[in-house]
C-alpha positions as CSV (number, residue, x, y, z in Angstrom):
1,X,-13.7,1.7,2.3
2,X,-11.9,0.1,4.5
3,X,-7.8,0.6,4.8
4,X,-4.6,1.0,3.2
5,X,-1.2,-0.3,3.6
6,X,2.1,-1.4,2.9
7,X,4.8,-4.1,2.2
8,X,7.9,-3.6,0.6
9,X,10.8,-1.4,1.8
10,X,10.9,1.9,1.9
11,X,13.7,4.6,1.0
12,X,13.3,8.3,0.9
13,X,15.2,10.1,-2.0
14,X,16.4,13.6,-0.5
15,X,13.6,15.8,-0.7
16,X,11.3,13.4,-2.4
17,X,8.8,11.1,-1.2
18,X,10.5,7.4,-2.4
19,X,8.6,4.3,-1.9
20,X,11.1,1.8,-2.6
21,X,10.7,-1.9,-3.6
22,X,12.8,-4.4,-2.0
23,X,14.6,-6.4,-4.6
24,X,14.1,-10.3,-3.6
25,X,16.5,-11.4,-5.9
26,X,15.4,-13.6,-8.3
27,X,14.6,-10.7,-10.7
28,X,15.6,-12.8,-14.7
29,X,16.8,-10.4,-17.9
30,X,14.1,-10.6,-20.2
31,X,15.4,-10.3,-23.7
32,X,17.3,-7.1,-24.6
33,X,14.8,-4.3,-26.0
34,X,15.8,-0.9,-27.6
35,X,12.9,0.2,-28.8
36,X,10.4,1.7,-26.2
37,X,6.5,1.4,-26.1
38,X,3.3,2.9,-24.3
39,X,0.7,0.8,-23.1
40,X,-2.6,2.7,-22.0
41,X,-5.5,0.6,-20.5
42,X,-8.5,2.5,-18.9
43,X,-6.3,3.6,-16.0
44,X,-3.0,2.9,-16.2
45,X,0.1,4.3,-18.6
46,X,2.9,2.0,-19.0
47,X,6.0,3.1,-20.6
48,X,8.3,0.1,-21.5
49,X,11.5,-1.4,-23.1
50,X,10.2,-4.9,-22.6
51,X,9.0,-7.1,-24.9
52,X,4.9,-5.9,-26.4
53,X,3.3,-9.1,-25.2
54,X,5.3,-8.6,-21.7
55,X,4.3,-5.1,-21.1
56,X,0.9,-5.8,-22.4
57,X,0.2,-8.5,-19.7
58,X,1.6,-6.3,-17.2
59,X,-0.8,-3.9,-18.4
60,X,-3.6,-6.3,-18.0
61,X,-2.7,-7.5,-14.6
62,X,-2.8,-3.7,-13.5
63,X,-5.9,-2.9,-14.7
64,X,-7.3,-6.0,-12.9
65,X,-5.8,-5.9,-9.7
66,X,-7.5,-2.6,-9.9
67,X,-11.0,-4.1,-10.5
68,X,-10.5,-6.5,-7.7
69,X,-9.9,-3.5,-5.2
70,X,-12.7,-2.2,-6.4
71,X,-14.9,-5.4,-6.1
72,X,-14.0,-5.3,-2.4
73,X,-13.8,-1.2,-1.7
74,X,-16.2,0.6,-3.9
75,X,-19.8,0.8,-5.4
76,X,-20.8,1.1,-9.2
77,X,-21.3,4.8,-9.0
78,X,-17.7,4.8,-7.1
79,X,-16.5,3.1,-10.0
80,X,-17.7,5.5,-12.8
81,X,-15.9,8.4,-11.6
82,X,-13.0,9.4,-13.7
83,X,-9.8,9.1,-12.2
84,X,-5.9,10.3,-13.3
85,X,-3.9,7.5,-15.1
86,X,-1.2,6.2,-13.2
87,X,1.7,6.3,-15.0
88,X,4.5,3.3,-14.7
89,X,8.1,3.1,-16.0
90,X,8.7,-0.9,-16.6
91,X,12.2,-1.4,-17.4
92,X,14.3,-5.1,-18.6
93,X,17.4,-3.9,-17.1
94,X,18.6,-2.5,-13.4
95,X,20.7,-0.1,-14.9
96,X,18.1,1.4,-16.7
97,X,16.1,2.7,-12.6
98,X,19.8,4.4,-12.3
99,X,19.2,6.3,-15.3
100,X,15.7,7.6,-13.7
101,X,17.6,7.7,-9.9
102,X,21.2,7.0,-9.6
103,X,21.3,5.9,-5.8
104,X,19.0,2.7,-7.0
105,X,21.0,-0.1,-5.9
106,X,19.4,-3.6,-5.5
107,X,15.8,-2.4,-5.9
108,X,13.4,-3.5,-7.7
109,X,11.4,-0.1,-8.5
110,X,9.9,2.8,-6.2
111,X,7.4,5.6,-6.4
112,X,7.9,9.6,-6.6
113,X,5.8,12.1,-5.7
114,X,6.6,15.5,-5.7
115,X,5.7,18.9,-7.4
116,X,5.5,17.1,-11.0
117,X,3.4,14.3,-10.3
118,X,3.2,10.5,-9.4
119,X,5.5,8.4,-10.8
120,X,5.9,4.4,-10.5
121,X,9.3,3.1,-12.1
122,X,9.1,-1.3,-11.5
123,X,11.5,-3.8,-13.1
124,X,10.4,-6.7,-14.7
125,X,11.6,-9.6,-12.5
126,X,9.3,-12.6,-15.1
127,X,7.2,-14.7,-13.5
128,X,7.8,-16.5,-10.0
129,X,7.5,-19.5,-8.0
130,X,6.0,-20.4,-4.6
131,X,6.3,-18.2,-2.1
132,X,8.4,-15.7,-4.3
133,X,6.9,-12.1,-4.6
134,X,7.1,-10.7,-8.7
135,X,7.6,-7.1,-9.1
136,X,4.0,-6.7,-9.7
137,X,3.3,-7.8,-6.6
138,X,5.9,-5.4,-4.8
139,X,3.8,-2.3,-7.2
140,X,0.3,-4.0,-6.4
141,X,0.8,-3.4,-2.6
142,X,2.0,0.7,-3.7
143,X,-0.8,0.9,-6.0
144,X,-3.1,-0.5,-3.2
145,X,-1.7,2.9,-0.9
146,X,-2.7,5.0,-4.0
147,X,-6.2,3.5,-4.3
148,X,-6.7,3.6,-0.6
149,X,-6.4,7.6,-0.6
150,X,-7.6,8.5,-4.1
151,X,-11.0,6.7,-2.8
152,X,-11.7,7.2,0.8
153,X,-11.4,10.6,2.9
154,X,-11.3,8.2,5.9
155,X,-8.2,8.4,8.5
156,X,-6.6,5.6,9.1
157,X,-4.2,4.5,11.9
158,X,-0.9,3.7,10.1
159,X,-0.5,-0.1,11.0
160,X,-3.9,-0.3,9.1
161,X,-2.6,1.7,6.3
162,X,0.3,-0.6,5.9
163,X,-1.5,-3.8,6.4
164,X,-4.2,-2.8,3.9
165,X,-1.4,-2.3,1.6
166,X,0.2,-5.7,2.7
167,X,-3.1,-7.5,2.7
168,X,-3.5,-6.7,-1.1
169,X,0.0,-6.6,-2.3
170,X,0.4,-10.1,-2.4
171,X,-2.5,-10.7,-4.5
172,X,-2.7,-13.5,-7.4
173,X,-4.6,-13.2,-10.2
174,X,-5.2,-16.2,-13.2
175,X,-8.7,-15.6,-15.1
176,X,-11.6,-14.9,-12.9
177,X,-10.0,-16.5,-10.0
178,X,-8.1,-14.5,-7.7
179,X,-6.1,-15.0,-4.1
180,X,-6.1,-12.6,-1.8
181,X,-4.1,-12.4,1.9
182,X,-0.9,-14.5,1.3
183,X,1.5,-13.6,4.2
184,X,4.7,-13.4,2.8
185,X,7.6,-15.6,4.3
186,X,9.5,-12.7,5.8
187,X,7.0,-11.5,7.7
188,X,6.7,-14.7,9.5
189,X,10.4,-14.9,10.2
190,X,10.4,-11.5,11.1
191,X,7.8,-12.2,13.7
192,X,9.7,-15.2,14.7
193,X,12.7,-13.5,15.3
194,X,11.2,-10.5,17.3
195,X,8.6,-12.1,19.5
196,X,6.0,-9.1,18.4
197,X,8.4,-7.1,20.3
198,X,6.9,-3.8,19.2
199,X,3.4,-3.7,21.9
200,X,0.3,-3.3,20.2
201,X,-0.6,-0.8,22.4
202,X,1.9,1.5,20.8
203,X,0.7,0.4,17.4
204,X,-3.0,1.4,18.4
205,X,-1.8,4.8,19.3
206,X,0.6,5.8,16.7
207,X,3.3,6.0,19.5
208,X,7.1,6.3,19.4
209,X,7.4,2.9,18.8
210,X,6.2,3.0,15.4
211,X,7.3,6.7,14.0
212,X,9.2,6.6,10.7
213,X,12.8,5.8,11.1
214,X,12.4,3.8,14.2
215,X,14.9,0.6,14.2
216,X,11.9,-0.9,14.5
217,X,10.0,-0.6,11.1
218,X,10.5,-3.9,9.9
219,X,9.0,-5.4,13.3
220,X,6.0,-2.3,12.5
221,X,5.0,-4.1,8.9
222,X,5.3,-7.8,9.9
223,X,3.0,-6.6,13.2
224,X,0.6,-4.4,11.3
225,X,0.4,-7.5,8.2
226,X,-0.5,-10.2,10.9
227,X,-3.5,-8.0,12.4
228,X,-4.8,-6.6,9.7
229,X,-4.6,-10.5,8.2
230,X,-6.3,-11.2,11.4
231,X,-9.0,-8.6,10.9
232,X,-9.6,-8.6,7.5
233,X,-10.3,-12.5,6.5
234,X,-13.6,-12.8,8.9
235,X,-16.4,-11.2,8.1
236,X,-17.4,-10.3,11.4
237,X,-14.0,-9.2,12.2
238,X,-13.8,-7.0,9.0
239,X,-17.2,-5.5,10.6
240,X,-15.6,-4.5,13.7
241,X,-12.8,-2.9,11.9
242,X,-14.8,-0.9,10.3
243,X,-16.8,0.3,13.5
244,X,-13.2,0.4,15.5
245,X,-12.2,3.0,12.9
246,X,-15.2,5.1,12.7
247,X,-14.9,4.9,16.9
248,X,-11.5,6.3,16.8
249,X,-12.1,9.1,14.0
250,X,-15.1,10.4,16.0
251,X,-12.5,11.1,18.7
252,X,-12.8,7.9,20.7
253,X,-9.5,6.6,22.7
254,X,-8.2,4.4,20.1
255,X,-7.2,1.7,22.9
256,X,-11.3,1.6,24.5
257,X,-12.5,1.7,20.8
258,X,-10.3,-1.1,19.9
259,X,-11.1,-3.5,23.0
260,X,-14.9,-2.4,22.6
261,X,-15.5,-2.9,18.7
262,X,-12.7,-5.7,18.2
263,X,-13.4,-7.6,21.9
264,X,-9.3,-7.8,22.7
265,X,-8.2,-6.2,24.8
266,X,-4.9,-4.5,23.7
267,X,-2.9,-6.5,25.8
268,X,-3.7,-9.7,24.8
269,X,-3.0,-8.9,21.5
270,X,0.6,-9.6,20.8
271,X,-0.4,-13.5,22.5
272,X,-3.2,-13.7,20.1
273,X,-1.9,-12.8,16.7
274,X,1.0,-15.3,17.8
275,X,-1.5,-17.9,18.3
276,X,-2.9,-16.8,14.6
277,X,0.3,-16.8,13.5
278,X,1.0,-20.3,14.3
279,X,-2.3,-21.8,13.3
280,X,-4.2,-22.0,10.3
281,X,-3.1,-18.7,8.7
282,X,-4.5,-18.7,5.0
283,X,-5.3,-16.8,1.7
284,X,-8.7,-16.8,0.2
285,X,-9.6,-17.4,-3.1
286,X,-12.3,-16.0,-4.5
287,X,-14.0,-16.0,-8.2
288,X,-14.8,-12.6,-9.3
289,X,-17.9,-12.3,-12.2
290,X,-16.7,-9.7,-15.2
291,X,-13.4,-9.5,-14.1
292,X,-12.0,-7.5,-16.8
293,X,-10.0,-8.4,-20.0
294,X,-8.4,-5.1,-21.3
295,X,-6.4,-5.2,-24.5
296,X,-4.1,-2.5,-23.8
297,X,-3.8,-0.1,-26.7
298,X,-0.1,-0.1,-27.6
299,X,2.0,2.3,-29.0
300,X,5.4,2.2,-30.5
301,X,7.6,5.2,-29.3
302,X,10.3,7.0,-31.4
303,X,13.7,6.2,-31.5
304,X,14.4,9.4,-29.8
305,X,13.2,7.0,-26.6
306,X,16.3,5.4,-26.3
307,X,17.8,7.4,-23.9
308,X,15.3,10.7,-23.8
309,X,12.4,8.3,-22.1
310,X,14.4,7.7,-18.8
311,X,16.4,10.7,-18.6
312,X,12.4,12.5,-18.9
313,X,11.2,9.9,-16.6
314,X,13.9,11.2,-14.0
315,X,13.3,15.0,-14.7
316,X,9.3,14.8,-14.4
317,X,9.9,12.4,-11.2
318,X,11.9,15.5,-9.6
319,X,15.6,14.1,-10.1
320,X,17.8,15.5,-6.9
321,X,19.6,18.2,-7.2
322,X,22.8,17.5,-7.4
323,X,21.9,15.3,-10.7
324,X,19.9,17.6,-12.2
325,X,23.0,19.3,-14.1
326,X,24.7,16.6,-15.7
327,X,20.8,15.2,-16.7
328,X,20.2,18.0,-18.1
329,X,23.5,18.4,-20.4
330,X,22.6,14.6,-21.5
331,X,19.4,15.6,-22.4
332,X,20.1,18.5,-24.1
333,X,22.9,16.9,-26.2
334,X,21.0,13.9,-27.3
335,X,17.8,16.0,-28.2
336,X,20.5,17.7,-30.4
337,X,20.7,14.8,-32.3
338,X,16.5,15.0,-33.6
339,X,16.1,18.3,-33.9
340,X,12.6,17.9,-36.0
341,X,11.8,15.0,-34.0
342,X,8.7,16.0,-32.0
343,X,9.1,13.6,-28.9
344,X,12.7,14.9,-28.3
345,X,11.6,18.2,-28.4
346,X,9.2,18.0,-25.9
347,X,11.7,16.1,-23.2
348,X,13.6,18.9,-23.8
349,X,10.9,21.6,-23.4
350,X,10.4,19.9,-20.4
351,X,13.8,19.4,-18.7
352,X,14.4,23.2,-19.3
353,X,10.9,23.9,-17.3
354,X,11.0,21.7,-14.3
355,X,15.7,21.2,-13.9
356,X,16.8,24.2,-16.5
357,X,16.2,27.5,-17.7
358,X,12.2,27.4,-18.7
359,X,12.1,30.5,-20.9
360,X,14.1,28.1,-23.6
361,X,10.5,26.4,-23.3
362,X,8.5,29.2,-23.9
363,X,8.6,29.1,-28.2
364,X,8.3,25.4,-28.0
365,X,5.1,25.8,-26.3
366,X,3.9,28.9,-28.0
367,X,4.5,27.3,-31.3
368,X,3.0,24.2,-30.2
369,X,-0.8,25.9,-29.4
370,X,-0.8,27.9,-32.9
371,X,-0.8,24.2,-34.4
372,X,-2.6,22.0,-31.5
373,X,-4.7,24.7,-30.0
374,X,-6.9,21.6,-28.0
375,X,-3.4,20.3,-26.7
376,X,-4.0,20.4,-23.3
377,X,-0.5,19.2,-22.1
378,X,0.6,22.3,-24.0
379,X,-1.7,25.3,-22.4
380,X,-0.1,23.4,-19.5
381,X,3.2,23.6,-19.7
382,X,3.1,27.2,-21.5
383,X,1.5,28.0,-17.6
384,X,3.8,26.6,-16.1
385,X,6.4,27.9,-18.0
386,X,5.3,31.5,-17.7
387,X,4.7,31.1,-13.8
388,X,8.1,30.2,-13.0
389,X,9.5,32.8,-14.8
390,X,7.4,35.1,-13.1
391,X,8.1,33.6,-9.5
392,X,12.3,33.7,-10.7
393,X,11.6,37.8,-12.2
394,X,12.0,36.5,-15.9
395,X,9.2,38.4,-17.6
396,X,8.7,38.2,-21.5
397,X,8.6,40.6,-23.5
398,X,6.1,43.9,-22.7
399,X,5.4,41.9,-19.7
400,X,4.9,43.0,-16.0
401,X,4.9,40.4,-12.7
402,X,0.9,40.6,-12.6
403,X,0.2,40.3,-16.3
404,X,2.4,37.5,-17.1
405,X,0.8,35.6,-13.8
406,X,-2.2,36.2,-15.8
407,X,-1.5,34.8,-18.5
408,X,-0.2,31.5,-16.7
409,X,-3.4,32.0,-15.1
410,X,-5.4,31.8,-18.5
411,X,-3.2,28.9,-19.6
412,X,-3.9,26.6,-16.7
413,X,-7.8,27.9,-17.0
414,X,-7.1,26.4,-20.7
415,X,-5.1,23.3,-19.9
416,X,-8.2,22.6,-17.1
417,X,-10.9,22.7,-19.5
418,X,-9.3,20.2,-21.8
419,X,-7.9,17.7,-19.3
420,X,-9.9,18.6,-15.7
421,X,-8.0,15.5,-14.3
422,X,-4.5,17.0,-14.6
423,X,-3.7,17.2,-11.2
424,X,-0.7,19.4,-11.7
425,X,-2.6,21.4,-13.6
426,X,-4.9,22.4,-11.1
427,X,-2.0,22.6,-8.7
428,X,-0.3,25.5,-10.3
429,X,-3.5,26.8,-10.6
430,X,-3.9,27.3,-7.0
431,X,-0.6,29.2,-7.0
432,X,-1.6,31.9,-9.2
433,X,-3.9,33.3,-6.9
434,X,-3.4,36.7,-5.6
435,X,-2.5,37.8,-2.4
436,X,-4.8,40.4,-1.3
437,X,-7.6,40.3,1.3
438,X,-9.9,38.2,-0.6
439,X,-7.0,35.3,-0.6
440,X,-7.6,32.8,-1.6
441,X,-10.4,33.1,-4.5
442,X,-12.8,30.7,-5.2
443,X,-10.9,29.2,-8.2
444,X,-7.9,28.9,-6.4
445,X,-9.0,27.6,-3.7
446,X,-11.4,25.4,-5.8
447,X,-8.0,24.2,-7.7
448,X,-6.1,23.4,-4.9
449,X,-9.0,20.9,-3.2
450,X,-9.5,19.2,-6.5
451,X,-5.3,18.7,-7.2
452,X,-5.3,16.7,-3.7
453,X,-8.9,15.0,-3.9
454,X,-7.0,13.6,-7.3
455,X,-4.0,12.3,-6.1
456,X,-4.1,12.6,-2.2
457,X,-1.0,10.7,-1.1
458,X,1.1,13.6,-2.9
459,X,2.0,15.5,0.9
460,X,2.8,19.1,-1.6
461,X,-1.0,19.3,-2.9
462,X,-2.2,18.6,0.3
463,X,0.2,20.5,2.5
464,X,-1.3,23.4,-0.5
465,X,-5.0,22.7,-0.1
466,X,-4.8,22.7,3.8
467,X,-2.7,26.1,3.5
468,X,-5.5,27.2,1.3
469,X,-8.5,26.1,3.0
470,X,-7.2,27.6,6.6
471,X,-6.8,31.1,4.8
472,X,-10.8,30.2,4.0
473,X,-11.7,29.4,7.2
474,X,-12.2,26.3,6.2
475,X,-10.7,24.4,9.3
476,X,-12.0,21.2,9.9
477,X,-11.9,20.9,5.8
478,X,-8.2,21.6,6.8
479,X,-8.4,19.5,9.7
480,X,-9.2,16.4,7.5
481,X,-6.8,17.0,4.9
482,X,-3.5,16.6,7.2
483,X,-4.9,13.7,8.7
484,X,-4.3,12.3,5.3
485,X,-0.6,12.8,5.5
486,X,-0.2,13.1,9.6
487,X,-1.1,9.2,9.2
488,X,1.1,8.1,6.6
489,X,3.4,6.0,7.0
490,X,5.3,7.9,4.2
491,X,4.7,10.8,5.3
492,X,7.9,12.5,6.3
493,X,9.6,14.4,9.0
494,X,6.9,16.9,9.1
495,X,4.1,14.0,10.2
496,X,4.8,16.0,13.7
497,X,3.8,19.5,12.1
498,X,0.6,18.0,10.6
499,X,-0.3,16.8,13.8
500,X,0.4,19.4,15.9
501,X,-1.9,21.7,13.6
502,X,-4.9,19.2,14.0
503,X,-4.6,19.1,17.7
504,X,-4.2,22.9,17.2
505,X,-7.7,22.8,14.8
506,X,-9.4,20.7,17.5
507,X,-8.4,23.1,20.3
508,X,-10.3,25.7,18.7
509,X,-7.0,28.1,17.6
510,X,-7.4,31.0,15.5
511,X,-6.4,30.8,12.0
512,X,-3.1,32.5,12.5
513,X,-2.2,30.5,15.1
514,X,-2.6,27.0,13.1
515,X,-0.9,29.0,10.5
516,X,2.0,29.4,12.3
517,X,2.6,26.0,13.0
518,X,1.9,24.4,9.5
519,X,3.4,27.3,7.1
520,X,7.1,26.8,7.8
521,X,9.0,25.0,6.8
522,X,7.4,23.4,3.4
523,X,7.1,19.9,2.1
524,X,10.5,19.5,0.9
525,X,10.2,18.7,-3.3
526,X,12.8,18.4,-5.7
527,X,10.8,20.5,-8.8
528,X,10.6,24.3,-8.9
């Protein structure tokens, strides 16, 4: 496949990996909702306090802005292997994102990933006019980073990455017709503004210019959006991308592979897309056969939702610290209020395991397999439950370190065969393994490859997995998994790290050695 990329703008919560969604401001109040309902297509989970036939066109619109990317990026037997459900938060008010994160302040939704998981929280903004970008727009172009990684092992330079994302984002879907590669406005007075001030030449290196945090990151998306644009709506061109990228991941100098496969040279380049720019700059529309018409299966959610849905939503999406006590004490007192209300119980069995005290989790969950022994989100959370009370020296009862490891161990062995696409799962998995002279085991190591191949934007299963594999001597399997984050965008202040360990793999270092550099400090993450 080729590329990934990105649009909108981008925050990061303390300790969490945030992609945040400009607000445009033309967002409209729907009608006020109370009562909260789940929406579950073929891959896609949307949990919302809109109105059903809202959230179930939302719903729709996901699943086929999927199948488009797929039309483009992936072959039948691509498309038959099972993949993780994304899950979405789609709330009709703005207060209701500061319930999930209280710094949200004219946004229009972001992303998590952490520990816990992948979450998406978006508000409904209603539909839009012209030029105007909806809110499903501004979560096509994230979802179009997710795709990207969950279905190509390929590296890509970041301005690709981002102008994949950009390319997509923007998308427009009515029936089988569908328009793809509408600029949006700000890039072009961006562009305006700046002159293409940041040189391509930088871009085509990943140089200073373009590192995360520069004062230059809005120049970095409106430049990476006008030559991917450039590269991606000619078939030729799209060609020579490809090759370009293959060039530069089999170690070519990114700068000769560019002016060989793409014929500019890199120069030239910031004249060029200006000319592009300024000339006849268009989307494409195109008419997809069997594009998909899901009816989402929707399901009403108890009253206990009111306020336990977001106040879950911000404790599974790895809430920062210093809100995790008074989220917790809200929680806690409004589960209070259904104490035989199954739903409440589990956002509170949860809270206590990922911002409390998880051994108040541990009867919930014990009680919960000796009537739903096939629950698999319970054998989950009991493993996880006993593992961090091991790893914090709360053992139960006749229990030493080692056996109560075990039987997290057994749980998560449980939880796997029942659901084997819970990445989290198979994250904590990985973690039980024991540190002798065989580390890491087979299953271990097994479960911390599949937890990133399943959701390989998340920087903590693959900062895991890489750990992992170099223990294995696995190092160019190591090698290829920090690419994966050493090119992100989103990657965080330890894109440096990641990269310094490659050029460490490709020097031919000693395990210890590449150890050394990647080991310390860890991926910063909000859960336990």
């Amino acid at each position: 496949m080729v590329g990934k990329a990105k649009q909108t703008a981008l925050k990061l919560k303390p300790a969490i990996f945030a992609l945040v969604f400009a607000l445009f401001g033309f967002a409209v109040s729907p009608a006020f909702a109370d009562n909260w309902i789940k929406a579950e297509t073929d891959h896609f989970i949307v949990y919302s306090n809109n109105r059903a036939n809202l959230t179930e066109e939302y719903s729709k619109n996901l699943e086929q802005f999927r199948y488009v990317l797929s039309a483009f990026h992936m072959n039948a037997a691509q498309r038959a292997i099972p993949v993780p459900k994304f899950e979405i938060y789609l709330v009709s008010r703005q207060r209701d994102l500061k319930e999930v994160w209280p710094e949200a302040s004219e946004v229009s939704g972001f992303v998590t990933q952490c520990t816990n998981g992948l979450f998406a929280y978006s508000l409904y903004s209603g539909p839009t006019q012209g030029d105007q970008m909806s809110s499903l727009n501004v979560l096509f172009h994230e979802y179009a980073h997710i795709f990207m990684f969950q279905n190509s092992r390929v590296a890509y330079p970041r301005w690709y990455i981002e102008g994949f994302a950009e390319f997509y984002g923007s998308t427009k879907i009515r029936g089988d017709q569908v328009v793809i590669g509408t600029v949006p406005r700000s890039r072009y007075l961006t562009l305006a503004q700046s002159n293409f001030r940041i040189k391509y030449e930088d871009m085509l290196i990943d140089g200073e210019a373009v590192q995360r945090g520069n004062d230059e990151e809005d120049n970095f998306y409106a430049q990476s959006t006008i030559l991917t644009h450039y590269l991606m709506s000619d078939p030729e061109r799209r060609a020579a991308l490809a090759a370009y990228i293959s060039a530069r991941n089999q170690g070519e100098d990114p700068l000769v592979a560019f002016e060989r496969t793409i014929g500019i040279k890199a120069s030239e380049l910031s004249a060029t897309m200006n000319r592009y720019m300024n000339g006849n700059i268009s989307a494409t529309l195109y008419r997809l056969r069997n594009m998909p018409t899901p009816t989402p299966v929707i399901t009403p959610l108890p009253a206990s939702a009111d306020k336990l849905m977001l106040w879950d939503a911000s404790a599974k999406g790895c809430a920062d610290a210093e809100y995790r006590p008074a989220l917790l004490a809200k929680i806690r007192t409004e589960a209070a209020k259904f104490p035989q209300d199954a739903f409440a119980n589990a956002v509170l069995a949860r809270a206590e395991i990922v911002i409390g005290e998880e051994e108040k989790a541990l009867p919930f969950y014990t009680n919960l397999i000796a009537t739903e022994p096939n629950n698999s989100e319970a054998h989950f959370r009991l493993g996880q439950t006993l593992y961090l009370m091991a790893t914090h020296d709360k053992l139960a009862a006749n229990e030493t370190n080692n056996s109560q490891i075990a039987k997290a161990r057994n749980a998560f062995l449980r939880a796997y065969q029942l659901d084997p696409l819970n990445f989290v799962n198979l994250y904590y998995l990985s973690k039980t393994a024991t540190r002798n002279a065989n580390f890491p085991d087979e299953s271990s190591l097994n479960a911390a490859l599949e937890a990133y191949l399943l959701a390989p934007s998340n920087r903590t299963y693959a900062h895991n997995a890489a750990i992992l594999a170099i223990y294995a001597d696995l190092l160019t399997e190591a090698r290829d998994i920090l690419q994966t984050i050493a090119n992100n965008p989103h990657g965080g202040r330890l894109e440096q790290k990641y990269r310094d360990a490659i050029s460490a793999i490709n020097a031919g270092k000693t395990k210890s050695e590449v150890l050394r550099i990647i080991s310390t400090p860890r991926p910063s993450s909000q859960a336990k």
